[in-house]
mmCIF file of the protein (N, C-alpha, C, O) and its ligand, coordinates in Angstrom:
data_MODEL
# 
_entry.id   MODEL 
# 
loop_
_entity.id 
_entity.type 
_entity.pdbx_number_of_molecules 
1 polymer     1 
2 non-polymer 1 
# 
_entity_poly.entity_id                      1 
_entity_poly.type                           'polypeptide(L)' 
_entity_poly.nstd_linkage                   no 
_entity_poly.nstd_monomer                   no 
_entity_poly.pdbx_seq_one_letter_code       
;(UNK)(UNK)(UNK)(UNK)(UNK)(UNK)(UNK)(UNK)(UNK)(UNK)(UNK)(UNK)(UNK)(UNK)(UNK)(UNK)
(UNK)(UNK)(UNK)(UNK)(UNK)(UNK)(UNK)(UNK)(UNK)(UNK)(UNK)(UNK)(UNK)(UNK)(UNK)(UNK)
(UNK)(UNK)(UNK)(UNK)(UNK)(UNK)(UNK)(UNK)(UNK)(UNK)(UNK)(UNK)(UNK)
;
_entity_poly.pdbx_seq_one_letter_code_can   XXXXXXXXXXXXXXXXXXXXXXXXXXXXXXXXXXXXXXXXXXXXX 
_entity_poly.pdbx_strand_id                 A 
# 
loop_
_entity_poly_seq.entity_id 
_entity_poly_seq.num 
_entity_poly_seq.mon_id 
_entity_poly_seq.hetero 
1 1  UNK n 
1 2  UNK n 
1 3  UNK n 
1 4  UNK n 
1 5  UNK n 
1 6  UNK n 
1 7  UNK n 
1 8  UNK n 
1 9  UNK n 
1 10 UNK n 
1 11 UNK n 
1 12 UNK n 
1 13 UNK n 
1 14 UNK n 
1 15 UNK n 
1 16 UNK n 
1 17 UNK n 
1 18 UNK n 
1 19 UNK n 
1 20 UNK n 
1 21 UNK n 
1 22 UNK n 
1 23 UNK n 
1 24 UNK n 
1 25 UNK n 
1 26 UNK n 
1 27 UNK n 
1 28 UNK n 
1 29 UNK n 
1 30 UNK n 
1 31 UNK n 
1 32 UNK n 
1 33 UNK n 
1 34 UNK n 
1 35 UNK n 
1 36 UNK n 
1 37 UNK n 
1 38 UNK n 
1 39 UNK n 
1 40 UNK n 
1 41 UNK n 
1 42 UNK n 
1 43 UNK n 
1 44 UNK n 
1 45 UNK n 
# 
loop_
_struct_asym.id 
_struct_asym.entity_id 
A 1 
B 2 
# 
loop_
_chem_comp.id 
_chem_comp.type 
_chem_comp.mon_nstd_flag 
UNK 'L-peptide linking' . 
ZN  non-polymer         . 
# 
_pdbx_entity_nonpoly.entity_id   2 
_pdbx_entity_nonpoly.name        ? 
_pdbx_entity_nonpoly.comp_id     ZN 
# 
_pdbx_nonpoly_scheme.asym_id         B 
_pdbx_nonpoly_scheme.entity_id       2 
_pdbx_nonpoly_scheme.mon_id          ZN 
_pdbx_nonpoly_scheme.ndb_seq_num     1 
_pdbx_nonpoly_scheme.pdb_seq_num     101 
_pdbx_nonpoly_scheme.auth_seq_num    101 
_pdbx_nonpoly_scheme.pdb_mon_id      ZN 
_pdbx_nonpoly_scheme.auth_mon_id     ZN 
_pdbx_nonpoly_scheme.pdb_strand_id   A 
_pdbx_nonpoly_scheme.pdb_ins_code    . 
# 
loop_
_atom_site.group_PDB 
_atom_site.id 
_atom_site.type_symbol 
_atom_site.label_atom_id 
_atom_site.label_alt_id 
_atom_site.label_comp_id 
_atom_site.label_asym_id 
_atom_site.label_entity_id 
_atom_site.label_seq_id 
_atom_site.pdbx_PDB_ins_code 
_atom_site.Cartn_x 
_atom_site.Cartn_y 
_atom_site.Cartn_z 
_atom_site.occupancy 
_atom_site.B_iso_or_equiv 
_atom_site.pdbx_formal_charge 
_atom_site.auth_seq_id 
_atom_site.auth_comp_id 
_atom_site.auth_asym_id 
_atom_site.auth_atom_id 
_atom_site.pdbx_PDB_model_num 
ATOM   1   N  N  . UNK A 1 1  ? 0.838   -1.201 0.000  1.00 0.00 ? 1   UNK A N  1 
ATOM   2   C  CA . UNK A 1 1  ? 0.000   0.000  0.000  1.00 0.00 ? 1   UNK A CA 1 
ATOM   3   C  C  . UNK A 1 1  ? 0.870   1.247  0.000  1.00 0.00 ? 1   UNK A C  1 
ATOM   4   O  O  . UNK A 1 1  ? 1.984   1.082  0.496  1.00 0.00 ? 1   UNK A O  1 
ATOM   5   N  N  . UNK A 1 2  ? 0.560   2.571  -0.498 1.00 0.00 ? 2   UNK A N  1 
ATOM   6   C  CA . UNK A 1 2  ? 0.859   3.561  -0.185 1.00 0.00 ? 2   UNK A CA 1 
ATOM   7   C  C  . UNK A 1 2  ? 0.297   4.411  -0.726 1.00 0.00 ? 2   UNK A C  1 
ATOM   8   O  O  . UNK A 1 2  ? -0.857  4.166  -1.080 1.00 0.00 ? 2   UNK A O  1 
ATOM   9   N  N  . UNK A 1 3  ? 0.900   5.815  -1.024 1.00 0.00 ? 3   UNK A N  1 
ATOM   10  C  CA . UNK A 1 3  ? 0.001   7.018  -0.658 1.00 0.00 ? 3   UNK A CA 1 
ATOM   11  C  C  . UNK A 1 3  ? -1.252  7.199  -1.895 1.00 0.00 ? 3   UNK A C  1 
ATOM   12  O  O  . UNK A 1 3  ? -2.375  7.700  -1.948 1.00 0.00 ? 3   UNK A O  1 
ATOM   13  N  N  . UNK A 1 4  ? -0.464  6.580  -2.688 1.00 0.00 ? 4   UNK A N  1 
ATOM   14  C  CA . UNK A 1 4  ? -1.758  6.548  -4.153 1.00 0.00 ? 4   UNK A CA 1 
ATOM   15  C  C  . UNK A 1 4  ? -3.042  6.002  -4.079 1.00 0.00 ? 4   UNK A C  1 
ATOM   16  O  O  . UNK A 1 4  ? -4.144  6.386  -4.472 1.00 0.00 ? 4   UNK A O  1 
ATOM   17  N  N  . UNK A 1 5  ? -2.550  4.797  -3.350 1.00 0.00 ? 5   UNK A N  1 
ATOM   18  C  CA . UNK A 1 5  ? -3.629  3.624  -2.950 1.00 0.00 ? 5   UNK A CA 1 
ATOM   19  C  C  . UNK A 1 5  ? -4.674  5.009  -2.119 1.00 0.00 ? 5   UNK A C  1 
ATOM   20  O  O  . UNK A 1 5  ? -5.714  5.424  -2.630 1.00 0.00 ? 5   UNK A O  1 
ATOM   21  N  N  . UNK A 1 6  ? -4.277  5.377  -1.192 1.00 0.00 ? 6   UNK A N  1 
ATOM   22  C  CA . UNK A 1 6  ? -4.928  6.019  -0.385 1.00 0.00 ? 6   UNK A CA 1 
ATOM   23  C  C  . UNK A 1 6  ? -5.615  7.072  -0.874 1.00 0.00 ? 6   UNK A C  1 
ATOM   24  O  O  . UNK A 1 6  ? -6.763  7.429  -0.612 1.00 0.00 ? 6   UNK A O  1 
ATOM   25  N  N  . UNK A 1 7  ? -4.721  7.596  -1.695 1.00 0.00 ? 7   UNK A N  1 
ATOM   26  C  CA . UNK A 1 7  ? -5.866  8.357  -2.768 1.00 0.00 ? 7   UNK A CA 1 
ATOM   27  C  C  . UNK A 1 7  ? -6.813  8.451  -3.328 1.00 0.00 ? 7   UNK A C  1 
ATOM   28  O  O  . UNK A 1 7  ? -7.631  9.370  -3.279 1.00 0.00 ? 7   UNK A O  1 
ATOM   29  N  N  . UNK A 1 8  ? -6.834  7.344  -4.046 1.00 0.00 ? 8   UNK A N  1 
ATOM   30  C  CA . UNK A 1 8  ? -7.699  6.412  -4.601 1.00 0.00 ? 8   UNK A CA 1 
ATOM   31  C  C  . UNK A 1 8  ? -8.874  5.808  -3.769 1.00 0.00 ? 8   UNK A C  1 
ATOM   32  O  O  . UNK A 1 8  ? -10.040 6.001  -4.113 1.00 0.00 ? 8   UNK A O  1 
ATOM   33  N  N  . UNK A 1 9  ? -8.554  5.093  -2.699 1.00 0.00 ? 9   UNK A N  1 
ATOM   34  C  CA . UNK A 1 9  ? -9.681  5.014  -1.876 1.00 0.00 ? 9   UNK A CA 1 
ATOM   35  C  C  . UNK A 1 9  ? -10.609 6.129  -1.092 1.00 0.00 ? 9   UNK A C  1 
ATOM   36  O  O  . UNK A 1 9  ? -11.821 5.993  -0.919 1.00 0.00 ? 9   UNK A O  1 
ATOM   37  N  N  . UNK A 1 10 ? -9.588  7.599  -0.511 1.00 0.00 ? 10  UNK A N  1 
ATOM   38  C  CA . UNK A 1 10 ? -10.244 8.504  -0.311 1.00 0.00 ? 10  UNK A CA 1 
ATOM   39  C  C  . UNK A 1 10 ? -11.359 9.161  -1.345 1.00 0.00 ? 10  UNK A C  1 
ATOM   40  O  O  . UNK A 1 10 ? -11.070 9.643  -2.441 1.00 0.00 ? 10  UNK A O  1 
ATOM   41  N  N  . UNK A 1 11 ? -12.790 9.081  -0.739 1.00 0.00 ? 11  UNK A N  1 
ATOM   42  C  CA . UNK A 1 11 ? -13.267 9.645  -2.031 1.00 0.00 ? 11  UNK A CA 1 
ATOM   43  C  C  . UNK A 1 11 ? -14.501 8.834  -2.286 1.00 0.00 ? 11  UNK A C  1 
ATOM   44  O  O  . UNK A 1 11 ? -15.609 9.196  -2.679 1.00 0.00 ? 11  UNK A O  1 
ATOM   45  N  N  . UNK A 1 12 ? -14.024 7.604  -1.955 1.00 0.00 ? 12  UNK A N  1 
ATOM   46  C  CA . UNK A 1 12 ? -14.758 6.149  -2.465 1.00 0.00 ? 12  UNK A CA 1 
ATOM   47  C  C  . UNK A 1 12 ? -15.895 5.896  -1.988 1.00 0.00 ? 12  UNK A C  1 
ATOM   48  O  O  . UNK A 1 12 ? -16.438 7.000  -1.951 1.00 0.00 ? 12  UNK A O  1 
ATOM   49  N  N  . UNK A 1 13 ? -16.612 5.138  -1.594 1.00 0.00 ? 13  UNK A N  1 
ATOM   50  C  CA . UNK A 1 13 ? -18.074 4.841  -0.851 1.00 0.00 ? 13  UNK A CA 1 
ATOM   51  C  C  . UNK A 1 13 ? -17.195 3.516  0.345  1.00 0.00 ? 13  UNK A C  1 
ATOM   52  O  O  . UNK A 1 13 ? -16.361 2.762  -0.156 1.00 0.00 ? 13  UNK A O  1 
ATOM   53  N  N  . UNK A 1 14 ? -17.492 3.427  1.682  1.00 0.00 ? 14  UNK A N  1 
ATOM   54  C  CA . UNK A 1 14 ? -16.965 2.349  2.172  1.00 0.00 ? 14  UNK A CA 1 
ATOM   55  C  C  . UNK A 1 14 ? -17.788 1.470  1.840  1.00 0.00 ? 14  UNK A C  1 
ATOM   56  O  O  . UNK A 1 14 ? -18.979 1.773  1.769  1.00 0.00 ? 14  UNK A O  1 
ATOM   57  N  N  . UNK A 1 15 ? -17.194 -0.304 1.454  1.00 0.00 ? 15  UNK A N  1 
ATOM   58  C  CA . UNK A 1 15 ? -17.740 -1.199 1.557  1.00 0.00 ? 15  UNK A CA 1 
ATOM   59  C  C  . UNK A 1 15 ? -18.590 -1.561 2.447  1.00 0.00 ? 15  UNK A C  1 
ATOM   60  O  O  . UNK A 1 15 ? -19.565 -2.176 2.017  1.00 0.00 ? 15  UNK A O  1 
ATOM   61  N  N  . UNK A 1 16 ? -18.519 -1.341 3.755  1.00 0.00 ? 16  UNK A N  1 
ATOM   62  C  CA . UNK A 1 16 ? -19.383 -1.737 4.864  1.00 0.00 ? 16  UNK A CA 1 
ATOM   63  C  C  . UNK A 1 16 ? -20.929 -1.286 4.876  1.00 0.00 ? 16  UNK A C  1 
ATOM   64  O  O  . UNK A 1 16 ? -21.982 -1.924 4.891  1.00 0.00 ? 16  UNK A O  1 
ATOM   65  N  N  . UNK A 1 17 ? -20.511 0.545  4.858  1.00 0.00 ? 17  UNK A N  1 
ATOM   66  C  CA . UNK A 1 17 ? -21.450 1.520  5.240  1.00 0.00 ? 17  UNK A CA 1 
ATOM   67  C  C  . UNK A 1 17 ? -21.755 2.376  3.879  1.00 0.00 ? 17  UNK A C  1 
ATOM   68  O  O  . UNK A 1 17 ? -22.459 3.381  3.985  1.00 0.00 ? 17  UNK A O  1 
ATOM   69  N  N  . UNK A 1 18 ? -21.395 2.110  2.992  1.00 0.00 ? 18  UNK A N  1 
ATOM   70  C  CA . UNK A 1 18 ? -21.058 3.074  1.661  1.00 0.00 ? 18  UNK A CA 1 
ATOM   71  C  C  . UNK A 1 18 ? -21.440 4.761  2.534  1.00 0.00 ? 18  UNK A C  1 
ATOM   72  O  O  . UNK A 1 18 ? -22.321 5.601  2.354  1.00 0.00 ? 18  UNK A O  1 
ATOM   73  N  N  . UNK A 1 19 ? -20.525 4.681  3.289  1.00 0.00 ? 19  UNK A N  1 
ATOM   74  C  CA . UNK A 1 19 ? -20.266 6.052  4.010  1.00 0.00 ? 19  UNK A CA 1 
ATOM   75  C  C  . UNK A 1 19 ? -19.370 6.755  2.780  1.00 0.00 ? 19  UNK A C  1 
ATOM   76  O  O  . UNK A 1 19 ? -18.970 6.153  1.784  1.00 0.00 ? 19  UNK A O  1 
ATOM   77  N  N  . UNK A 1 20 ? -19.159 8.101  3.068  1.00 0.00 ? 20  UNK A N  1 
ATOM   78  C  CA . UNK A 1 20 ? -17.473 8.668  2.309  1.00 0.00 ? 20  UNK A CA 1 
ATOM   79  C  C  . UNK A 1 20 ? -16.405 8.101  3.066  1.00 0.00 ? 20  UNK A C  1 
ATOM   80  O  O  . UNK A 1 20 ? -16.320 8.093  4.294  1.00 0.00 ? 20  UNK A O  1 
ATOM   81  N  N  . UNK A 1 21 ? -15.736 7.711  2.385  1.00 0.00 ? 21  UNK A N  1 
ATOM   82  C  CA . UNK A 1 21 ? -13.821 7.362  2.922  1.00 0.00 ? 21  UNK A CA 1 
ATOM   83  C  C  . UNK A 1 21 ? -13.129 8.813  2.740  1.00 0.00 ? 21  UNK A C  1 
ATOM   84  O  O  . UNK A 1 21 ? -13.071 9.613  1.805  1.00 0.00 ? 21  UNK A O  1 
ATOM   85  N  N  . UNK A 1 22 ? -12.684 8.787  3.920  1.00 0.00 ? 22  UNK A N  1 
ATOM   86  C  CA . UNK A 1 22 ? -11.678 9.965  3.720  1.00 0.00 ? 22  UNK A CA 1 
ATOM   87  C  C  . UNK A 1 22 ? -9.821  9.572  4.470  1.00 0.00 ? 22  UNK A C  1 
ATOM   88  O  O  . UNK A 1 22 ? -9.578  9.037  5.552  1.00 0.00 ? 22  UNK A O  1 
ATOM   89  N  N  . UNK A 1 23 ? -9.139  9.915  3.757  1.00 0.00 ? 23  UNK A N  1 
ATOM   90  C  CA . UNK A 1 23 ? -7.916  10.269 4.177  1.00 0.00 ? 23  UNK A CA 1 
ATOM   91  C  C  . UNK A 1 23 ? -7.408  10.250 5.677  1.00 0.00 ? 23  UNK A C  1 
ATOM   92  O  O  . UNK A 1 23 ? -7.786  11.293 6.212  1.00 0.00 ? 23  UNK A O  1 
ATOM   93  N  N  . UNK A 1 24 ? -6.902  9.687  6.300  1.00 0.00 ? 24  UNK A N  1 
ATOM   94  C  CA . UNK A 1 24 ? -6.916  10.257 7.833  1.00 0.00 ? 24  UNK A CA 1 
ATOM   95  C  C  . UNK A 1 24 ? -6.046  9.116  8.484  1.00 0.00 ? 24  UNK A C  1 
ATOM   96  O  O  . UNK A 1 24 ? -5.663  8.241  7.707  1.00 0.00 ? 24  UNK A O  1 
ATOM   97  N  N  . UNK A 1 25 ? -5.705  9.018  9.728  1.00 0.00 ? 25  UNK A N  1 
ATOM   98  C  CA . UNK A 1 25 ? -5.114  8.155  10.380 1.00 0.00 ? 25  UNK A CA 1 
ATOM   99  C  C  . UNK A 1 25 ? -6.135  6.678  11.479 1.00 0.00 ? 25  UNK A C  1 
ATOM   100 O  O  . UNK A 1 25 ? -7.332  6.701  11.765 1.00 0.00 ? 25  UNK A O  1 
ATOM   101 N  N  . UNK A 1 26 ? -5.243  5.735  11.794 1.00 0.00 ? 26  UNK A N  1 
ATOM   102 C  CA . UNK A 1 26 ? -6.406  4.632  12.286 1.00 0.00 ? 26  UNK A CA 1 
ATOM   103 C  C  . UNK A 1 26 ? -5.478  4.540  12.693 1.00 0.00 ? 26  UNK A C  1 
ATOM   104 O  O  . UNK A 1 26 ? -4.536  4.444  11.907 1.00 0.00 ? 26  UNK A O  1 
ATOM   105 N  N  . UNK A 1 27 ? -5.185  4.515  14.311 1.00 0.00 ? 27  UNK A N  1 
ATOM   106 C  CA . UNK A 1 27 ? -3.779  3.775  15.561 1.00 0.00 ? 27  UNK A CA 1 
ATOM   107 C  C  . UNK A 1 27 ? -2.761  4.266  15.035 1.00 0.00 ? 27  UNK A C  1 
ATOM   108 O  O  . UNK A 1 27 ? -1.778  3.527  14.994 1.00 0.00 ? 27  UNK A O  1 
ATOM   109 N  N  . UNK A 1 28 ? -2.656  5.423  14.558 1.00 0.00 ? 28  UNK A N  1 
ATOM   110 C  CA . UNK A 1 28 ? -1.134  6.331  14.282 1.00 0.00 ? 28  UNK A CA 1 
ATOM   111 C  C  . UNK A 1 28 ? -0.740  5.915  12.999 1.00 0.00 ? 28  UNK A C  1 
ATOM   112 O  O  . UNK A 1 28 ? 0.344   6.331  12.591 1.00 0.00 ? 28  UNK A O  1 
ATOM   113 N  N  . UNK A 1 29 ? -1.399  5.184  12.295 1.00 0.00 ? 29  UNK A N  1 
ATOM   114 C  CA . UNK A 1 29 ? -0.724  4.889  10.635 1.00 0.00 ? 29  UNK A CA 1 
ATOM   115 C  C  . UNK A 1 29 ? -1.959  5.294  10.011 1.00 0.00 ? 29  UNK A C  1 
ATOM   116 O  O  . UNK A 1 29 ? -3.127  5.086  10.339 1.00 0.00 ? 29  UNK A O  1 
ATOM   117 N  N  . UNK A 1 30 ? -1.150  6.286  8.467  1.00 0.00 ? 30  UNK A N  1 
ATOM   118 C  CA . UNK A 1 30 ? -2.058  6.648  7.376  1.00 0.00 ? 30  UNK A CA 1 
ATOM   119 C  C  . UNK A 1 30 ? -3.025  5.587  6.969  1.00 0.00 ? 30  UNK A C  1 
ATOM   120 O  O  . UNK A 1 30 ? -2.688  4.472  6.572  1.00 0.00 ? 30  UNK A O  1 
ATOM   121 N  N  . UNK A 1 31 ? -4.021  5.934  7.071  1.00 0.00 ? 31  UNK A N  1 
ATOM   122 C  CA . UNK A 1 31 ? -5.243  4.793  7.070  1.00 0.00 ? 31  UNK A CA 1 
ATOM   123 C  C  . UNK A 1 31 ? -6.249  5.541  5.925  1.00 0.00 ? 31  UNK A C  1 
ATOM   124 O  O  . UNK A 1 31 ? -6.009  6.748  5.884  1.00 0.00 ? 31  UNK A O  1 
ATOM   125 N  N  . UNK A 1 32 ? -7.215  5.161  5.076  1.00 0.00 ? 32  UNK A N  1 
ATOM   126 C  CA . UNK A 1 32 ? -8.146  5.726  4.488  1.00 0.00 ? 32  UNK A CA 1 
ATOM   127 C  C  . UNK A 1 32 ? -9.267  4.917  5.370  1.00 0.00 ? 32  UNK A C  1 
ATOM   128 O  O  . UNK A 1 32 ? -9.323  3.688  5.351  1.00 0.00 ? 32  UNK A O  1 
ATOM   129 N  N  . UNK A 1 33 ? -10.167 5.749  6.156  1.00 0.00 ? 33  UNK A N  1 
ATOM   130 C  CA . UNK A 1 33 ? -10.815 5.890  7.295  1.00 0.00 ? 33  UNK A CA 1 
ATOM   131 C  C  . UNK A 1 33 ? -12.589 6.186  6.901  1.00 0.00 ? 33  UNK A C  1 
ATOM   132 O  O  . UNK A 1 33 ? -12.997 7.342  6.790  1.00 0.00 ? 33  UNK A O  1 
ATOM   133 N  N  . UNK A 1 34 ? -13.340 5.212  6.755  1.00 0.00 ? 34  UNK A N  1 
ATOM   134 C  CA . UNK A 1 34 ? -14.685 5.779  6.539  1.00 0.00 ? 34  UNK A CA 1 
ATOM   135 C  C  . UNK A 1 34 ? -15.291 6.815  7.191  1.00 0.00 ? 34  UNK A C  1 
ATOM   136 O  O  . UNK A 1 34 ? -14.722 6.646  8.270  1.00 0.00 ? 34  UNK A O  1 
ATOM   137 N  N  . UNK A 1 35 ? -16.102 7.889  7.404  1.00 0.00 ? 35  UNK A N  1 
ATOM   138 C  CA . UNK A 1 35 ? -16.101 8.981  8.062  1.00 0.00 ? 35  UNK A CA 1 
ATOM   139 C  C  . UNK A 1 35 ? -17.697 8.976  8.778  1.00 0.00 ? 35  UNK A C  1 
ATOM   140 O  O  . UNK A 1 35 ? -18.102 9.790  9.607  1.00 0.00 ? 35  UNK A O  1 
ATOM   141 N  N  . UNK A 1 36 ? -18.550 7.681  8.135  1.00 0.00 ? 36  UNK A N  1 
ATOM   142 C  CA . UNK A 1 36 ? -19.631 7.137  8.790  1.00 0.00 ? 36  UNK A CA 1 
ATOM   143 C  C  . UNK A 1 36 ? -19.178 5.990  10.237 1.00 0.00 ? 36  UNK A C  1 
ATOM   144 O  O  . UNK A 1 36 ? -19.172 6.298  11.429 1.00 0.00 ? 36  UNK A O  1 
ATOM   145 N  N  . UNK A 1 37 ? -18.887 4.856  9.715  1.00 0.00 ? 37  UNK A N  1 
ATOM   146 C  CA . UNK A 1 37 ? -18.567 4.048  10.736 1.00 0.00 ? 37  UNK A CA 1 
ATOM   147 C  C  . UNK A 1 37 ? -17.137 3.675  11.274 1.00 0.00 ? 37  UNK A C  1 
ATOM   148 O  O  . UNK A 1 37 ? -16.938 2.771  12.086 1.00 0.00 ? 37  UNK A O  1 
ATOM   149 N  N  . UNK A 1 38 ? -16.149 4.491  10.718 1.00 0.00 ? 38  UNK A N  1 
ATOM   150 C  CA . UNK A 1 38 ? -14.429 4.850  11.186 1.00 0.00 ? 38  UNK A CA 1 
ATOM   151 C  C  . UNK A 1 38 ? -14.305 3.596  11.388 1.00 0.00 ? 38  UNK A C  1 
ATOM   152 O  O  . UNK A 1 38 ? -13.858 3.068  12.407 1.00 0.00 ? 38  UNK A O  1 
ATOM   153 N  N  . UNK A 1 39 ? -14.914 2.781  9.889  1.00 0.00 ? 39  UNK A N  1 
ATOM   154 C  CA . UNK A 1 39 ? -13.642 1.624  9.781  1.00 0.00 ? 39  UNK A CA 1 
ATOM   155 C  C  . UNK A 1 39 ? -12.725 1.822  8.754  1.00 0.00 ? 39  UNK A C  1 
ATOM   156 O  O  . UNK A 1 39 ? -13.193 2.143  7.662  1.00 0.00 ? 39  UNK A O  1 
ATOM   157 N  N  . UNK A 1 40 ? -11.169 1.664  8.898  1.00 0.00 ? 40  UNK A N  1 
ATOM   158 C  CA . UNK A 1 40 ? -10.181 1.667  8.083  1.00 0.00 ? 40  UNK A CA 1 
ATOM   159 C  C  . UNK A 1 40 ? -10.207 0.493  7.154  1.00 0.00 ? 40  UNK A C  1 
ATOM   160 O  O  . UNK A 1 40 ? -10.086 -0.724 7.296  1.00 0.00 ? 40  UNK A O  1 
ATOM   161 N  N  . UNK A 1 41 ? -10.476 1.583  5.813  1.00 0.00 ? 41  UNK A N  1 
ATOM   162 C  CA . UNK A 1 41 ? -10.908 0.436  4.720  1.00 0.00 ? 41  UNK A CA 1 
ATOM   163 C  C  . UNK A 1 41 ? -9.288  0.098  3.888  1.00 0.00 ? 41  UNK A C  1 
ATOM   164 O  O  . UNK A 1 41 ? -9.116  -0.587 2.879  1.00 0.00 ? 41  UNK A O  1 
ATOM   165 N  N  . UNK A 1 42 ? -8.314  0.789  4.656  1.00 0.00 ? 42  UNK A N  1 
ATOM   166 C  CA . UNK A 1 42 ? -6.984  0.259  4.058  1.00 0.00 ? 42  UNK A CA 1 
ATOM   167 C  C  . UNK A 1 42 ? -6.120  1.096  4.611  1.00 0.00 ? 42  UNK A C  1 
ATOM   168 O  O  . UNK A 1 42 ? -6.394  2.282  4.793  1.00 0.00 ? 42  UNK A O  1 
ATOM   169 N  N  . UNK A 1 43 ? -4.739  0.440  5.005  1.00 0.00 ? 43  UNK A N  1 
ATOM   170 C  CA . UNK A 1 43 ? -3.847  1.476  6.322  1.00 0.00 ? 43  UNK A CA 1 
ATOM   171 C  C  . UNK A 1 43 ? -2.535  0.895  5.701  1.00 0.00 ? 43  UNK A C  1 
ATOM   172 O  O  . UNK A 1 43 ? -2.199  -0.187 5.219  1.00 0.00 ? 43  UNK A O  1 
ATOM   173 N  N  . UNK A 1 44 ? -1.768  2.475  6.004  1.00 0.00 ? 44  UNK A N  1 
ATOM   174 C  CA . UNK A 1 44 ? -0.612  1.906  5.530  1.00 0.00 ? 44  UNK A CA 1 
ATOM   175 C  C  . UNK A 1 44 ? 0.760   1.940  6.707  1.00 0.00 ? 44  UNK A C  1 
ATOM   176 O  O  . UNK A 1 44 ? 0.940   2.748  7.618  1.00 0.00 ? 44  UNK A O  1 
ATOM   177 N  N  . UNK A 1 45 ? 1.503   0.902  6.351  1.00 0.00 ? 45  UNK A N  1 
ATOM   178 C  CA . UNK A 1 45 ? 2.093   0.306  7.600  1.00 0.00 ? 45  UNK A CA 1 
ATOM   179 C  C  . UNK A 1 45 ? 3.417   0.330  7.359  1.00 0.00 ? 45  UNK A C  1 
ATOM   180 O  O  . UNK A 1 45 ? 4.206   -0.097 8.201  1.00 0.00 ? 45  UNK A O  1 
HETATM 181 ZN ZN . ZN  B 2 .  ? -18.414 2.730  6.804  1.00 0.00 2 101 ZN  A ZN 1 
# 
């Protein structure tokens, strides 16, 4: 993963919640972060 990926997913609908994904952190690593149910739909490590 990295920052493109995250790009790319920011933006997206989450799978779970088809909330917006946005950009953001999940436990201190760049994570693309749903902004409905703040599950990290992909984190980079
Ligand atoms: Zn969600």
């Amino acid at each position: 993963m990295n920052e493109e990926l995250l790009d790319r997913l920011a933006g997206s609908a989450c799978p779970f919640c088809e909330g917006p994904v946005a950009a953001g952190e999940y436990k201190g690593t760049r994570a693309a972060v749903c902004g409905r149910c703040g599950t990290p739909t992909a984190r980079l490590f």
